[in-house]
N, C-alpha and C positions, 0 to 999 in steps of 0.2 A: 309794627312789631310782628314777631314770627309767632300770634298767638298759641299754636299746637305746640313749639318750644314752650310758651309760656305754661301752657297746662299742665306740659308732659316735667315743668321743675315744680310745681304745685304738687303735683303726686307723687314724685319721685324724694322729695325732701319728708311729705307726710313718711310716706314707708321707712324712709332711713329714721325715723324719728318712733315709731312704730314697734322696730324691728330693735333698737337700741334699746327702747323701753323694756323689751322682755328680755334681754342681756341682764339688765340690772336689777331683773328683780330674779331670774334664773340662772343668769352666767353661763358660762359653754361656747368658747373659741368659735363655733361655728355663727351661733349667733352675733359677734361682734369683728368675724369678716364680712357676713352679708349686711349687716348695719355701714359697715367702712362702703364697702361693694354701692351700696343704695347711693349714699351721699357724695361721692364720686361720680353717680349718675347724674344726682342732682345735679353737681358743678357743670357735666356737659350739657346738659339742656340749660341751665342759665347762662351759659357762654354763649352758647347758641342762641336763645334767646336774646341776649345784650348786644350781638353780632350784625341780629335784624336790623338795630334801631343805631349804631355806632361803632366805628370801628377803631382797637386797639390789637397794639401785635401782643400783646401778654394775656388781652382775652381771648386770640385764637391758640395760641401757643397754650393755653389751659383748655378749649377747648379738643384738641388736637389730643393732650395727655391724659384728659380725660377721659372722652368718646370714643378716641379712637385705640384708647390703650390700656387702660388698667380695668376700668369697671368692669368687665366680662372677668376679669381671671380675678380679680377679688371676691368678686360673687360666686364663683366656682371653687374656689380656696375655702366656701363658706361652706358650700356643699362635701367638700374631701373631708372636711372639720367631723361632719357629721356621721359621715359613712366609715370613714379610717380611723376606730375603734382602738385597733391594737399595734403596737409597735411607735416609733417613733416617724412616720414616713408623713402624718401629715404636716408635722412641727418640722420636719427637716426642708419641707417643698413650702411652708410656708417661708421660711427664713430665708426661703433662695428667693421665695418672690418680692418681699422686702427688699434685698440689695438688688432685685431686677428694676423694681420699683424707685427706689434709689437712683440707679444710672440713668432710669427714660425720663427722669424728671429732670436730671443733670443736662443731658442728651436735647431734652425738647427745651430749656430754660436758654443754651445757650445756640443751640439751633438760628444760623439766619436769616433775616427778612430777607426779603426781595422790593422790590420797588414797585410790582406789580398793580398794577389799578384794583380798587375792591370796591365792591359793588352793594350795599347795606339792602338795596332792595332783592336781590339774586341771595340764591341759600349759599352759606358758607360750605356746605358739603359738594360744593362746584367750582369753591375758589380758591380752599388752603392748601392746594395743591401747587398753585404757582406763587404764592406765596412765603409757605412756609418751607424752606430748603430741609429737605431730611436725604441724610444717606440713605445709602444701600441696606447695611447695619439697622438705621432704625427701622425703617421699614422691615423689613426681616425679622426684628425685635417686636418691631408690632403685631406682623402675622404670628408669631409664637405664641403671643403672651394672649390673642384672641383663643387661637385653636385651645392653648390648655384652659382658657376659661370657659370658653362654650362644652368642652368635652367633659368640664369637670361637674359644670351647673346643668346643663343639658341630659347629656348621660348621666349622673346621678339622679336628675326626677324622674328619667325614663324608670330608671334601674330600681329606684324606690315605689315609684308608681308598680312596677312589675312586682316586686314584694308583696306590696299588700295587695297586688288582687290572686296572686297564687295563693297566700294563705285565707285570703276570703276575711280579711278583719281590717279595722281602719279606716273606712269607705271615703271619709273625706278626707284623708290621707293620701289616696290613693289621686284623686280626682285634683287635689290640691297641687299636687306635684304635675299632674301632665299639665294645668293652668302653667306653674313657672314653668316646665319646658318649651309652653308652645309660646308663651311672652318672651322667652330668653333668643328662641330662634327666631321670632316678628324680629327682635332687638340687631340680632348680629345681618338680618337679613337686610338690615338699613344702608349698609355698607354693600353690600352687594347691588344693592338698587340703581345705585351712584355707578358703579361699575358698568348698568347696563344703558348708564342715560335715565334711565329716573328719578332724577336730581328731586324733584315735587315729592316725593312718597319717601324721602328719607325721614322728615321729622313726623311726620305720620306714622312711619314705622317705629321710632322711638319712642313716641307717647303709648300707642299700642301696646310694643312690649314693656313697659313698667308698670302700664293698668294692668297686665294679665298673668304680671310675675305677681303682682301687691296682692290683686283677688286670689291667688292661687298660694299666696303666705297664708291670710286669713284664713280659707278654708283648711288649708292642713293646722292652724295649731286652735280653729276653734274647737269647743266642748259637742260635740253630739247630742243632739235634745235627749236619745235615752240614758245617758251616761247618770251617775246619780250626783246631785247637786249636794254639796257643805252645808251645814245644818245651820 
């Protein structure tokens, strides 16, 4: 088994579980895209995980929809939640992402196999490639749906992180957020790895950024020891 997949769904399902916990006792759209965001993670590291030790074409086929395609821009849809205040723009890019979301699941659900040999001992981030036939279109649809989620999750903690260290308040606020940006960019840089031949360092890379988005949650919405405690 791909234990570093194994660990990296152990922590990735704790956070989704975490993060959904403070939806429901707070509520706030943004909270319960990063909750959706997380557990989506989850699915791709269990896939991956499951991958290592037996092979099915509907666990890569979820792999593949998960990993490769939604959790970055739900997790960043989580962050627009937060920051898009006024107007109607983050409810409208949400609703686009929904029927985006809609079609790649349609897209990848009915997407076909290949006959190709797969290899349970080799990472699946070296093999769904000759396996799983995707168009032009998905591909295309994949690169999109990463970029608006890295820019959204990414650049907003940069952009929040820059907040509060201009106005000098917040401090683990501050600190919290550059944790999720530098875990979000570990995450998207998984993909990239694979790109250069570093097949080995892709599930590495995933476990990383979920540990370093999760510690960088905690720290932005913990209490400040000087803050003053409820009686």
């Amino acid at each position: 088994m791909n234990y570093i997949s194994a660990l990296a769904t152990l922590i990735s399902i704790v956070f989704a579980a975490a993060v959904f916990s403070r939806y429901l006792r707070r509520r706030g759209a943004h909270l319960l895209y990063w909750a959706i965001g997380a557990f989506i993670y989850f699915l791709g590291s269990l896939s991956e995980a499951a991958l290592s030790v037996t092979y099915d074409p509907n666990l890569l086929k979820l792999y593949y929809l998960s990993g490769a395609m939604l959790t970055a821009a739900w997790l960043g849809q989580g962050t627009i939640f937060l920051l898009v205040r006024k107007g109607r723009l983050a409810s409208a890019s949400a609703a686009v992402l929904i029927a985006v979301s809609a079609l790649a699941v349609y897209l990848i659900v009915s997407a076909p196999i290949t006959s190709a040999p797969y290899d349970v001992s080799l990472p699946i981030s070296g093999q769904y490639e000759a396996i799983l036939t995707r168009s032009g279109f998905v591909v295309a649809l994949t690169i999109i749906l990463n970029i608006y989620g890295t820019i959204g999750l990414v650049g907003g903690a940069i952009y929040s992180a820059f907040l509060f260290w201009r106005k000098q308040i917040l401090a683990h606020r501050m600190y919290g957020n550059i944790l999720i940006a530098f875990g979000a960019l570990l995450s998207a840089s998984g993909g990239t790895l694979v790109l250069f031949g570093s097949i080995d360092w892709h599930s590495l890379a995933l476990l990383l950024g979920v540990v370093f988005m999760f510690a960088g949650y905690l720290q932005a919405v913990a209490v400040p020891a000087d803050s003053p405690q409820p009686g």
